[in-house]
N, C-alpha and C positions, 0 to 999 in steps of 0.2 A: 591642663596645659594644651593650648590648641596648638595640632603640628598641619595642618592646613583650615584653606578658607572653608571646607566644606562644615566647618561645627558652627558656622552663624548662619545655616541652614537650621541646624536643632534650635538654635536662638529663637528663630523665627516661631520653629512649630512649638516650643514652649510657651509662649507668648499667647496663643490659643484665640481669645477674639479683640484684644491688645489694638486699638490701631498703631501701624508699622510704617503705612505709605499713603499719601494722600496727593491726588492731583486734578488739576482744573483745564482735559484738555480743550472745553470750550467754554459755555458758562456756569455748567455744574460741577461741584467737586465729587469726585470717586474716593471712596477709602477704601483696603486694602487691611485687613488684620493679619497677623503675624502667621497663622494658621491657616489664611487662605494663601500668603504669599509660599506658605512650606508645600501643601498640597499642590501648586500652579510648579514649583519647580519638580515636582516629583510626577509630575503629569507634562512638562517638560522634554525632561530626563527620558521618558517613556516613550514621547513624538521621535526624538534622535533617534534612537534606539531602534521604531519602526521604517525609518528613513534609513538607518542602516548608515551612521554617520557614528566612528566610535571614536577611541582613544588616540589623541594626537593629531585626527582628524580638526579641520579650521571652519571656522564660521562667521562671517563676515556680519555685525552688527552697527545698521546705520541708521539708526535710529534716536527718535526723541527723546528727552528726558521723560519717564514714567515707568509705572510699576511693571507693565509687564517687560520692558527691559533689564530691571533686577530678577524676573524669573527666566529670563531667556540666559543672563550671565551666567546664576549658580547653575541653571538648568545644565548647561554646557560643562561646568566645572564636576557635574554631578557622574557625568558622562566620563569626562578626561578630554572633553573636547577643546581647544585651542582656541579663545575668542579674539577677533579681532576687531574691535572697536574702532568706527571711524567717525570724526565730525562730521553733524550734519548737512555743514555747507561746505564739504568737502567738493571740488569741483569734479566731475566726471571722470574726466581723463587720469586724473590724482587716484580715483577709486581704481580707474581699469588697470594699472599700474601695479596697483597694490595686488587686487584681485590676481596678476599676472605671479606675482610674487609668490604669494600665502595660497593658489589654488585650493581655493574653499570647496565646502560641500553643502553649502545653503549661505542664502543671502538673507537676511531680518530687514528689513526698510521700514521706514513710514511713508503714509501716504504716498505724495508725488517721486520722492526719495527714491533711485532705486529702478523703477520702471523703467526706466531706461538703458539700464544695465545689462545686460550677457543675457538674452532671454533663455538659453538653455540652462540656467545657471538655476537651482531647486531653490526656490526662495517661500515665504512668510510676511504677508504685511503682520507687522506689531498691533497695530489696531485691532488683528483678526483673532491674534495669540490665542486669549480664551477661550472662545467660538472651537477651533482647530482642536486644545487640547484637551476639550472637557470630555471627549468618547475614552478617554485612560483613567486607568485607577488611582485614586489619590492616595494609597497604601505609600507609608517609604518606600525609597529606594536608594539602593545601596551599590555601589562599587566598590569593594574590595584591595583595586590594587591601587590605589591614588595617593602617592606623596610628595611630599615636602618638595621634593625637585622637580614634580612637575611641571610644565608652563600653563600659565594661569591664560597668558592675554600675552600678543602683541600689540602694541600703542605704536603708531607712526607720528613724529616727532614734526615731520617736514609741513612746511606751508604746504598752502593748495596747488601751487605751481612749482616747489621743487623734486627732487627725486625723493620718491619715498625712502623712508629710514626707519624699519618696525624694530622697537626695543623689546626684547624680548623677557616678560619677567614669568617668577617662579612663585609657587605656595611661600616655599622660604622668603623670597626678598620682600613681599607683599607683610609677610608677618613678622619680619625681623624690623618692621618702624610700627606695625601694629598693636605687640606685644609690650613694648616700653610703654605705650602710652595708655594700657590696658593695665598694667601694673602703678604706672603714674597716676589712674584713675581710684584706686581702690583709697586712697582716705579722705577722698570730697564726696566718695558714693553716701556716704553716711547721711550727707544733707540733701541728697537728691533729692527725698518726700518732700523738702520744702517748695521746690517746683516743679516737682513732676503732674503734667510729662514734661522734658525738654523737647522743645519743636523747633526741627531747623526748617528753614527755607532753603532750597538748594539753587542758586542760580548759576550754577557753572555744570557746565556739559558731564553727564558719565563716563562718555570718549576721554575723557581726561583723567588724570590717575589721581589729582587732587578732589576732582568729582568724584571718584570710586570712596574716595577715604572718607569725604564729609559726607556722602549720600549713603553708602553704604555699610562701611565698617562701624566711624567712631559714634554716629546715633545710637548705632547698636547697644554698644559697649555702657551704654548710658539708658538703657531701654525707652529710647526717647521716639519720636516720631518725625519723619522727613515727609515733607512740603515739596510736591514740584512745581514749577509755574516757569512757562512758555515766557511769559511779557519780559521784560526788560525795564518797560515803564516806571520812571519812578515814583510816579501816581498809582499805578495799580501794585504796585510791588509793597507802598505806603498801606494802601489798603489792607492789601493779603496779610500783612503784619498783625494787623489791628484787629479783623475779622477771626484770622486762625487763632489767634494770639500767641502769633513766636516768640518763641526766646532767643533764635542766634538767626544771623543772615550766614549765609553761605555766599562769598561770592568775589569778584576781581575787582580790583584796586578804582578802574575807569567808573563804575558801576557805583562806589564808594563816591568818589565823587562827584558822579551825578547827582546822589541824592543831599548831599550836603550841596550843589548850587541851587536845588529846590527850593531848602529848606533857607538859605540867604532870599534867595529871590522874592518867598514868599514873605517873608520881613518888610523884605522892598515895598513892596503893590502895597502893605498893608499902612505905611509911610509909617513904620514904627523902626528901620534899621538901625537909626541911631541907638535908642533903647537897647535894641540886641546885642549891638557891638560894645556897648558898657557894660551889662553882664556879662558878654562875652570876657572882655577884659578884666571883672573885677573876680569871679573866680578864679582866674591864673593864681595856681597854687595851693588850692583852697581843699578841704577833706570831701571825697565824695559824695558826700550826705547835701555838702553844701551848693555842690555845683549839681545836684539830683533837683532838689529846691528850686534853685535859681532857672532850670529852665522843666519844671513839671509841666508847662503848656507842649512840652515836645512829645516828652514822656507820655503826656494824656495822648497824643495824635497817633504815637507809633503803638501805645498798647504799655499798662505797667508791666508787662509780664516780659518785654521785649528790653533786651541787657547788652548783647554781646553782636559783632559783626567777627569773623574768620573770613580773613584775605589770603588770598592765593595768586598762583599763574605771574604774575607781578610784584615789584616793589612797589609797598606804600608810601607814596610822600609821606617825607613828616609834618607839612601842614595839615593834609585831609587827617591825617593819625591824633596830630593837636587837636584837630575843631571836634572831634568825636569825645575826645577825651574830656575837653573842657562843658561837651555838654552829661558828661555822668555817663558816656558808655565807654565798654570795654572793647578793645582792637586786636585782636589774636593773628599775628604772624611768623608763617614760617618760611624757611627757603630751603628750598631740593628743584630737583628734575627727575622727567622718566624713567632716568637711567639710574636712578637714585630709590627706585619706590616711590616717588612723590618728596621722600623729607628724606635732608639731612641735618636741618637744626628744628628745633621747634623752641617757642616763648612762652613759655608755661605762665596762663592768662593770672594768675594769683602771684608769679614773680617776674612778672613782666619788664622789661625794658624799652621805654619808648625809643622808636628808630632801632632798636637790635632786630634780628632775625633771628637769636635765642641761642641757646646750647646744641653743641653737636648731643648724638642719643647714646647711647652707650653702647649698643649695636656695632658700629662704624667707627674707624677713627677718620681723623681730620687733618687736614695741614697746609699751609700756608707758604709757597715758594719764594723765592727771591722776588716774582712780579710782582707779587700779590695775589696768583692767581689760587683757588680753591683747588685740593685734589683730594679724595674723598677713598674709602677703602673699608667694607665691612659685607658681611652678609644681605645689608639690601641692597648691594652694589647689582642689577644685571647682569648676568652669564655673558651677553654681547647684542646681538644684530642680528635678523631674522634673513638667511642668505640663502635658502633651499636644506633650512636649518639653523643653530646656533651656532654664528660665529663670534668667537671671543672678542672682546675690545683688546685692541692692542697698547698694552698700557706695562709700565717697570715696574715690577712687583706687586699688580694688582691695584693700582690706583689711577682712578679714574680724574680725567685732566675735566674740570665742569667749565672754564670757559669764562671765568662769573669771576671776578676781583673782590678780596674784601678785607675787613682790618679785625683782629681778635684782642677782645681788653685784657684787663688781668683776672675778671673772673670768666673769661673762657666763652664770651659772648658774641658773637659774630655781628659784624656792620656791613651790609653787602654796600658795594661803592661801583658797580654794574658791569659790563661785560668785556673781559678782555680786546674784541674787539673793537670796542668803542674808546678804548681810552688812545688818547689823543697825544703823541710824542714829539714835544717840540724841537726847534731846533738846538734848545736850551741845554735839552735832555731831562726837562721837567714832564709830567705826567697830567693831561688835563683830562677829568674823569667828566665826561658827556654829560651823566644825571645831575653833576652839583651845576654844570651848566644851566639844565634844563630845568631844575629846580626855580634856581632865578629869575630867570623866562617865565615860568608860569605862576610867577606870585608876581605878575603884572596884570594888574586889573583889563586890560586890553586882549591879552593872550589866548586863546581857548586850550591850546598846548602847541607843545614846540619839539623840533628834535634837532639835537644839535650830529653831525656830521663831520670828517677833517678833510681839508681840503689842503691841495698844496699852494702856496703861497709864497713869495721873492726869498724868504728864510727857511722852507722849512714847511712840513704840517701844522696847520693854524684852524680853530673851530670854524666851522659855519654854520649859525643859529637858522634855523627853517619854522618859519610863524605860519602859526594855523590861529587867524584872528577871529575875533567876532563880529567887526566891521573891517571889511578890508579898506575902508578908506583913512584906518587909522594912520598915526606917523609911527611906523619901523625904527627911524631914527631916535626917537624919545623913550621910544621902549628898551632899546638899546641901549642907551645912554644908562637910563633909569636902572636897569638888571645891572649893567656894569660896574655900578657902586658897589654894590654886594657883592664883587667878588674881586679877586687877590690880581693884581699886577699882569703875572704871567698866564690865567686865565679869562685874561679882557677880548671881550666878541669885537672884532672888525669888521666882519662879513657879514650877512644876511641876504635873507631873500623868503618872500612872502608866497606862500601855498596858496596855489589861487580855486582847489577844489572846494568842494565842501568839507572833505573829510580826510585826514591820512589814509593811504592803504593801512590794512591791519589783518592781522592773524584773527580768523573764526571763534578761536576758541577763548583767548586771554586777552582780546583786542591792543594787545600788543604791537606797538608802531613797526610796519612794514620797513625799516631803514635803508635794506637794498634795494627799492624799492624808487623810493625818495632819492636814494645816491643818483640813480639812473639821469631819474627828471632833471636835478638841477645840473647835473655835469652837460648836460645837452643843452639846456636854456644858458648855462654861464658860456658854452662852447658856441653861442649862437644858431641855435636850432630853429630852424621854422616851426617845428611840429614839439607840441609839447601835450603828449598822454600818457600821464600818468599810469594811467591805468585805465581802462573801458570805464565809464564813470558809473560808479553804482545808481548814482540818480536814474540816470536814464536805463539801465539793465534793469532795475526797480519800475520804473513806468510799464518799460516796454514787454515784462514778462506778465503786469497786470491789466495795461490797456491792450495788447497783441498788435501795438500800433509798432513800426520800424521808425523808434524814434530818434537812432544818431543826426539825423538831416534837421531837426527843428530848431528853432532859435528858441531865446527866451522866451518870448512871444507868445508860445506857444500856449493854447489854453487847452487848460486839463477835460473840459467838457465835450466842446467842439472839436479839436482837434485830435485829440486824446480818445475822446468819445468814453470816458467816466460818467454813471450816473452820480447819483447820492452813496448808494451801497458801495460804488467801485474807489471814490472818494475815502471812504471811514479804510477801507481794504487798503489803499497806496498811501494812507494815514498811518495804518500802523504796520505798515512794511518797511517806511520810513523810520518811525520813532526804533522800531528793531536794527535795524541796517546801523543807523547813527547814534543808537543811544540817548535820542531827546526825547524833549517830551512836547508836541505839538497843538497847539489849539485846535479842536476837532470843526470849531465855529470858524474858524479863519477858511477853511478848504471852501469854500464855494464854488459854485458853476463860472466864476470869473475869473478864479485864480491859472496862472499861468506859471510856466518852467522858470521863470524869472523869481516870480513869489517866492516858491518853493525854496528853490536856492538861496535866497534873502532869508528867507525863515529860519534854514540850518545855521547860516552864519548866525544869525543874530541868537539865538537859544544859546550859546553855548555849549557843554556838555550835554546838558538838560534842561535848558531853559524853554521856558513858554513866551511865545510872543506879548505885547502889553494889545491886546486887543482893545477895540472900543467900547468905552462902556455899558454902551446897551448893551453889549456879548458876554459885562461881565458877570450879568447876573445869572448865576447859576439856576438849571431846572431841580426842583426841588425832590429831593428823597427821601419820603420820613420813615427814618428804622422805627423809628417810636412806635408807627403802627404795628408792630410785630412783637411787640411788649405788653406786658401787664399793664395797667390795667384798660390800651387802647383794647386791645382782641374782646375782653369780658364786656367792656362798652359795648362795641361792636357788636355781638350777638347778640344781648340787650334789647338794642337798637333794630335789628334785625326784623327782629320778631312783634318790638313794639310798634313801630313806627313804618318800616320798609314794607314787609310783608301786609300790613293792614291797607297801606297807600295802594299798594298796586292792586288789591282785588278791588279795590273801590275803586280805581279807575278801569279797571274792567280785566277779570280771569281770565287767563290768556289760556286758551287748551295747549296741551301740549304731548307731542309725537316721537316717535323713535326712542321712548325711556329705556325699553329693552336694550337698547345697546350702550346704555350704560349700568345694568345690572352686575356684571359679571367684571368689568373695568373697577379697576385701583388706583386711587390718586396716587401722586399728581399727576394733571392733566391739563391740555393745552384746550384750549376752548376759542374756535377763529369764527365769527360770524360780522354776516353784515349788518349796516349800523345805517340807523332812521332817525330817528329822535335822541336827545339827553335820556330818555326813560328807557330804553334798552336794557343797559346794566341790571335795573331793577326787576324788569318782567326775565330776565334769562335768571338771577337770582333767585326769584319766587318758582320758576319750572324746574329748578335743578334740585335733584334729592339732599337731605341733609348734609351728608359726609362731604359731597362737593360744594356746596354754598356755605359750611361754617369757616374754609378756610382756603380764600379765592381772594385773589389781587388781579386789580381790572387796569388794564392801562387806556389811558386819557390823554388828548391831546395835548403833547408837553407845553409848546407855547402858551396854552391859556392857560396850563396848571402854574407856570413860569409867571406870567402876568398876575393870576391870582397871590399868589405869595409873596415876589418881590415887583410890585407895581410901577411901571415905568416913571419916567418924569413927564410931568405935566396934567398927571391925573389926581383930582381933587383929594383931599384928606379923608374927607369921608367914604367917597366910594374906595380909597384904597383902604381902608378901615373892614369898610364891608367885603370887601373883594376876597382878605386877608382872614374874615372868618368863615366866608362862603368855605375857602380851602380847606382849614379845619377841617370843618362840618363833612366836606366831603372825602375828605384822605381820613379821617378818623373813623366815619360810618360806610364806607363802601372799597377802602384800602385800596386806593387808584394810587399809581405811579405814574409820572411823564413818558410817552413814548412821545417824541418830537420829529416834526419834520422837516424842520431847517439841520438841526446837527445833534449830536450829543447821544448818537445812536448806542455807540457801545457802550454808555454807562449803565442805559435803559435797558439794553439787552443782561447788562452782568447783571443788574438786579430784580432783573424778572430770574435767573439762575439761581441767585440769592435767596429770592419766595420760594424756589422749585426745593431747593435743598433744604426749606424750614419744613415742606409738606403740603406748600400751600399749589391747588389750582391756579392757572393764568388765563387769562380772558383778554381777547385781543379784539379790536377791529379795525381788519388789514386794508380799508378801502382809505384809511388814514380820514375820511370826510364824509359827514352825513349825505346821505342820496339825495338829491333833488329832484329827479326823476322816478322816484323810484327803481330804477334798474339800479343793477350788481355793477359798481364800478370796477376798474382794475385793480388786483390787488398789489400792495408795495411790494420792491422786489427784496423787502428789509423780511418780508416774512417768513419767505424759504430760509434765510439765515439765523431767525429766530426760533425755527422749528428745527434745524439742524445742530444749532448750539444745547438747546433744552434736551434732546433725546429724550421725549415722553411720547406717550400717547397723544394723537391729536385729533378732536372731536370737532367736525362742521357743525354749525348752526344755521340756522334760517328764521328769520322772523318776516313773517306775513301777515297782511292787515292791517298794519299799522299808517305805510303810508297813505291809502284810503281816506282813514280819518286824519291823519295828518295834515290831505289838501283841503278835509271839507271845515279843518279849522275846530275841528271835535276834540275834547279833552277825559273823555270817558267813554267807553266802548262797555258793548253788550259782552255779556261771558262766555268768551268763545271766539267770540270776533277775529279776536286776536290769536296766531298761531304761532307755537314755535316748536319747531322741529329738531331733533337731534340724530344727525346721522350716523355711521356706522367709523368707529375709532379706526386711524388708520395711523401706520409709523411708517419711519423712511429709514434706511440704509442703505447707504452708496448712491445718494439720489444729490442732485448739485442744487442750489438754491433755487434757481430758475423754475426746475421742473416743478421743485416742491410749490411752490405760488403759484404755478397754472392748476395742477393739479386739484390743489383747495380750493380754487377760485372754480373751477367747472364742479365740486363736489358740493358746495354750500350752492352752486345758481340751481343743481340738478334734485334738490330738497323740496323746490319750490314744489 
């Protein structure tokens, strides 16, 4: 019987080389077994300790989703130390605030995070964690007096601009929603071998107590393994599915629906929607064997092993909850709050109820007021509010007022119907519940989402619907019209008024519509305000914290290259700061050197949630990525090939001698390989000079567009040469395992899949000059490089090939043996070095070879 969290510390070191934790904080994945995450918190526990930080003692943890944030948690809990967890895009003055509050005795940040904070304050980059703790002994370690009533963690409840509010919880309330559902678990464990392991993907913050539970406890409980990942994308988040091979998504409601506008959209482009929206339709009702069947093209995309989503932080529509359902997955929700532990019902996914929020736990009781409103009372109820201390909630007889309206059936199932505050009281004395408003609203093909508001009106409090369109040039009134059918008499919209940003303001963490927020703006524009700001607009906070331009004064006009002064690199960077910020998912080929603050803004509007613009066709052919070659029986071809054909050609067109092998004696793959680039035969003569271990298992990257043109051949080029073009590609992605690195767009896919080869084992071979010499001299190298070396974290080997050009101008196809030289310089890494330096740095190290 566990009587605190410190025994899913033993979980871990039982688990012994188990993977436990897995994370992608650039383009390589890190794993983490159960045994190193045990030893990292008991090496931890041991840093505190030296730092002289004990029981009761707070520790401010602002940091990213990843493993050494699970060792810095129990670390602290190992100790008796007090964590306080704050979102990452918590704003400054929000932290100092807090900070002012909880007087910590070390700060945890990442990266940029943090820096700016109280520099007398004793802090720890996360990143550095390991590094720092490895001088301690990984022996247990044990604290003797740590119970049940301890406090685990304050969680601060408040946006980024209200007054902080830390909730304060304990071992008990943490385990009094942990233990039901650990007991609730023991008669499905019997079938676990059929999919073990269970792999979540966690996309919701740790800062958050729904994040603690999916990321941390209930995997456990399951000896299953958690996925972190940064992106938000629903492209890369599709992927990470498929590649990891999850079983369950972790994540909030918004996010849910992003990837269901995806997976519509992609119907769309493919002109097959109507097709879908008939299956769609003819499963309604059908056994789930049948509706698995009916769309196994989904099923193949996201991975068979891939079953369930677990929604949090938000109510799920029950549209997005239907289209999930109808395509053969499962939709796990629950409802609680901070103050709650995280749950106070859960839908137990095997007796689920569509639209319930599930059964109270047996923990807690439950009840239902005259309003409607929830009050709640049990051991994971909260002690109170962190005040120079635990101060009590002030509540009649222990029950906590949650704020949150809802309706319970007769088997005891709760329908949340949304927030006290939000319901709308007429002059009728009827009851208008916001969500079934908002509901309406956003089953209007026009809509992106909406939030409905009360406003006073000639009778009385009356709604006012607030559109966040996809074309603002849509008609309001029709959409109005349209929603109004669908709802009762006494909750018909008269009002409106169209959001003219890109985006609602929204909470960091559960992107939760900002409502007071919103109230502000339109009470000012209906009151006749000249000045209407919303809010600093993220667009341009988003620019101006990547271009360092002061961009509130620019018009649309403005162009992202000239004015802005973005390269290509800075481009792919405010690309996906963007797609994070908003939740889309953006055309990386749409960004160009022409594009303008206008575009941009056009672009959010028109995506959606998550949609991708309809680019031109020539942009839609994708550059091409063949996993194939990293398969049976491509690889055994390959070596084959190698040895028959490669290696024979190149000494017959002339031995190249070759320099500096000594420094790669003692070097381990994988390894990054940057040299300059002469001829198409490069690849092959650095091939032939590299020792076996490095050339059996090497991926070259080639310039995308021609790799792009070879495979799917534009229009207007002849049958036949596209015939040939199409087996040129083959030929050469098959026998020399090239990938697209491109220099119009499409840079981060190229970078994740050179990450991709680094974690099967394979070497990468680059050449950063992006284009053959014509002069022979060392051109500049791209500044995609340093980014490319920064993402990998391998070793990285200069090259030099000389001789070649020589014969190259005298129009020679065969060199004497020797002629030819290639150099290998001395392996060099980087940490803490920024992209820039890293590309100058390589670029004077490969010209100084000569």
């Amino acid at each position: 019987m566990r009587t605190t969290l410190l025994s899913f510390i033993d979980d871990f070191a039982r688990r012994k080389r188990e993977k436990v934790f897995s994370h992608k904080p650039e383009l390589r994945v890190v794993e983490w077994s159960g045994e190193q995450v045990a030893e990292s918190i008991y090496q931890f526990a041991r840093e505190l300790d030296a730092r002289r930080i004990a029981k009761g003692d707070r520790v401010l943890l602002w940091a990213k989703n990843r493993p050494e944030w699970v060792v810095a948690f129990f670390g602290c809990l190992l100790r008796g130390v007090v964590v306080v967890p704050l979102d990452l895009h918590s704003s400054l003055d929000f932290v100092e605030r807090v900070k002012a509050q909880t007087t910590p005795k070390l700060l945890i940040y990442s990266d940029e995070y943090g820096i700016a904070l109280d520099q007398t304050l004793d802090r720890i980059k996360l990143e550095d964690l390991a590094q720092i703790i490895k001088q301690h002994s990984t022996a247990p370690y044990s604290q003797a007096d740590i119970n049940e009533d301890d406090l685990v963690e304050i969680i601060y409840t408040s946006g980024t601009t209200a007054d902080p509010k830390g909730v304060c919880l304990t071992h008990k309330n943490l385990l009094a929603n942990i233990l039901p559902l650990e007991r609730g678990m023991q008669k499905y464990l019997r079938f676990e071998w059929l999919i073990h392991p269970m792999r979540f993907l966690s996309l919701v913050p740790l800062s958050h107590v729904f994040g603690q539970f999916m990321g941390l406890f209930v995997p456990q409980l399951l000896t299953g393994e958690v996925h972190f990942q940064e992106s938000l994308n629903p492209s890369e988040i599709i992927t990470t599915v498929k590649r990891e091979r999850i079983s369950v998504i972790v994540t909030i409601p918004r996010l849910l629906e992003s990837l269901r506008d995806k997976i519509e959209r992609e119907w769309q482009a493919s002109g097959e929607a109507e097709k879908f929206h008939q299956r769609f339709k003819a499963v309604e009702g059908k056994h789930f064997l049948r509706k698995w069947l009916a769309f196994k093209d989904i099923h193949r995309r996201l991975g068979w092993k891939f079953w369930a989503f677990v929604s949090g932080g938000a109510t799920l529509d029950a549209e997005t909850e239907e289209f999930w359902h109808r395509l053969g997955y499962l939709t796990v929700q629950g409802y609680g709050m901070t103050e709650t532990a995280s749950l106070v019902s859960f839908n137990n996914p095997f007796e689920a109820t569509r639209g319930s929020i599930g059964k109270t736990f047996a923990s807690q009781e439950i009840k239902i007021d005259e309003s409607g409103e929830i009050l709640v009372r049990g051991t994971n109820v909260s002690p109170g509010y962190w005040q120079n201390g635990v101060k009590p909630f002030a509540g009649a007889e222990g029950w906590l007022r949650t704020g949150d309206i809802a309706e319970r059936d007769a088997e005891g199932k709760l329908f949340f119907k949304g927030r006290k505050k939000d319901v709308i009281v007429t002059a009728a004395g009827l009851n208008i519940y916001a969500e079934d408003l908002e509901a309406a609203l956003n089953h209007q093909p026009e809509v992106r989402d909406s939030a409905v508001i009360a406003i006073e009106g000639a009778r009385g409090a009356e709604p006012l619907a607030v559109l966040l369109l996809h074309d603002e040039h849509a008609d309001a009134q029709t959409i109005i019209k349209r929603a109004n059918q669908s709802l009762s008499e006494y909750q018909q919209i008269r009002r409106w008024f169209v959001w003219q940003d890109a985006d609602f303001p929204r909470t960091t963490t559960t992107q939760k519509t900002r409502k007071r927020d919103i109230v502000e703006v339109v009470r000012s524009e209906l009151a006749g305000s000249k000045v209407h700001q919303p809010s600093a607009s993220p667009l341009l906070e988003t620019i101006a914290r990547l271009s360092g331009e002061a961009v509130s004064q620019l018009n649309a006009s403005a162009n992202i290259a000239t004015d802005l002064k973005l390269d290509s690199i800075g481009r792919v960077e405010l690309l996906s700061a963007l797609e994070e910020r908003y939740q889309v998912e953006l055309d990386e080929s749409a960004f160009t050197a022409a594009t303008t603050l206008g575009d941009i803004e056009k672009m959010i509007h028109q995506t959606g949630t998550s949609g991708e613009i309809n680019p031109p066709v020539e942009v839609k052919r994708p550059y091409p990525f063949a996993e194939w070659a990293y398969r049976f029986p491509a690889t055994w071809i390959r070596l084959v090939a190698l040895y028959l054909l490669i290696l024979p050609a190149v000494r017959l067109l002339g031995s190249p001698s070759v320099r500096g092998k000594a420094h790669l004696k003692n070097l381990r793959a994988p390894v990054l390989l940057v040299s300059n680039h002469i001829t198409q035969n490069d690849a092959g003569l650095i091939l032939a000079a590299l020792p076996f271990r490095f050339r059996r298992k090497l991926a070259i990257a080639m310039l995308g567009e021609r790799l792009r043109d070879m495979r799917y051949p534009p229009k207007g080029v002849n049958w036949f040469r596209a015939v040939i073009w199409k087996i040129e590609w083959l030929l050469i992605t098959g026998f020399f395992n090239v990938f697209p690195l491109p220099q119009e767009g499409g840079f981060r896919k190229s970078f994740a899949f050179a990450g991709q080869a680094v974690d099967r084992g394979y070497n990468v071979l680059v050449f950063p000059e992006g284009t053959r010499a014509k002069d022979g001299l060392l051109h500049p190298f791209m500044r995609g490089t340093g980014l490319l070396v920064e993402g990998l974290n391998i070793p990285v080997v200069p090259v030099k090939i000389d001789g070649l050009f020589e014969l190259k101008q005298k129009g020679k196809h065969f060199a004497l043996p020797g002629q030819i030289k290639i150099t290998f310089g001395e392996s060099v890494s980087y940490a803490n070095r920024d992209a820039d330096f890293i590309t100058r740095d390589l670029q004077q190290r490969v010209a100084n070879l000569s």
